[in-house]
C-alpha positions in Angstrom: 25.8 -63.6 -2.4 23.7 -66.1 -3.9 21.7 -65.7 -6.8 17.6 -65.7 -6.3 15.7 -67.7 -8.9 12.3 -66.2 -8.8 9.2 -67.8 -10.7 10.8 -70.8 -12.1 7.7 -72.9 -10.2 4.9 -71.8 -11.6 6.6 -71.9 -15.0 7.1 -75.4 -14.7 3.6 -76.5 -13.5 1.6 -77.0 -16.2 -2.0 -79.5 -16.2 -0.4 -82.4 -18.0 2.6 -82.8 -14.8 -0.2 -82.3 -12.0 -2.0 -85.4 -13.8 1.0 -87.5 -13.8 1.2 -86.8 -10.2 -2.5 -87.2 -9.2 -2.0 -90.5 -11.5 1.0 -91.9 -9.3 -0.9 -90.9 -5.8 -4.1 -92.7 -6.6 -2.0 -95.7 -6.6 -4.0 -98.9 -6.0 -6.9 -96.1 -4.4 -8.6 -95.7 -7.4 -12.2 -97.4 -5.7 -12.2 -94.9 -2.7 -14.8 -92.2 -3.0 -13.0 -89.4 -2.5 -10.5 -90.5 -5.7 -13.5 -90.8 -7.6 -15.5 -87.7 -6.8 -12.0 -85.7 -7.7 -12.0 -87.9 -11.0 -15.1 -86.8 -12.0 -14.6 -83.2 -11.5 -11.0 -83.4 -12.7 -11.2 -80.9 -15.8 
Protein backbone atom coordinates (compact mmCIF):
# COMPACT_ATOMS: atom_id res chain seq x y z
CA UNK A 1 0.00 0.00 0.00
CA UNK A 2 1.25 3.31 -0.75
CA UNK A 3 2.34 5.75 1.54
CA UNK A 4 0.04 9.15 1.86
CA UNK A 5 2.03 12.37 2.02
CA UNK A 6 -0.27 14.71 3.74
CA UNK A 7 0.34 18.64 4.11
CA UNK A 8 3.43 18.82 2.18
CA UNK A 9 1.52 21.77 -0.12
CA UNK A 10 0.75 24.14 2.06
CA UNK A 11 4.21 23.83 3.59
CA UNK A 12 5.78 24.66 0.57
CA UNK A 13 3.68 27.73 -0.50
CA UNK A 14 5.08 30.50 0.98
CA UNK A 15 4.47 34.61 -0.45
CA UNK A 16 7.80 34.87 -2.06
CA UNK A 17 6.96 31.43 -4.65
CA UNK A 18 3.35 32.84 -5.38
CA UNK A 19 5.15 36.23 -6.61
CA UNK A 20 7.48 34.37 -8.73
CA UNK A 21 4.55 32.84 -10.26
CA UNK A 22 2.24 35.92 -10.50
CA UNK A 23 5.59 37.48 -11.97
CA UNK A 24 6.02 34.72 -14.90
CA UNK A 25 2.01 34.96 -15.68
CA UNK A 26 1.89 38.67 -16.23
CA UNK A 27 4.20 38.05 -19.01
CA UNK A 28 4.18 40.80 -21.57
CA UNK A 29 0.41 41.75 -19.73
CA UNK A 30 1.73 43.94 -17.43
CA UNK A 31 -0.54 47.18 -19.19
CA UNK A 32 -3.98 45.35 -18.90
CA UNK A 33 -6.11 46.63 -16.12
CA UNK A 34 -6.88 43.76 -14.40
CA UNK A 35 -2.79 43.06 -13.85
CA UNK A 36 -2.60 46.39 -12.56
CA UNK A 37 -5.50 46.64 -10.17
CA UNK A 38 -4.05 43.07 -8.62
CA UNK A 39 -0.55 44.96 -8.56
CA UNK A 40 -1.83 47.54 -6.56
CA UNK A 41 -3.52 45.48 -4.01
CA UNK A 42 -0.83 42.85 -4.09
CA UNK A 43 0.36 43.00 -0.25
Amino acid sequence: MPKKIKNTFYKNLTFEKLYLAHKRARNHKTYKSDVIDFEIDLE
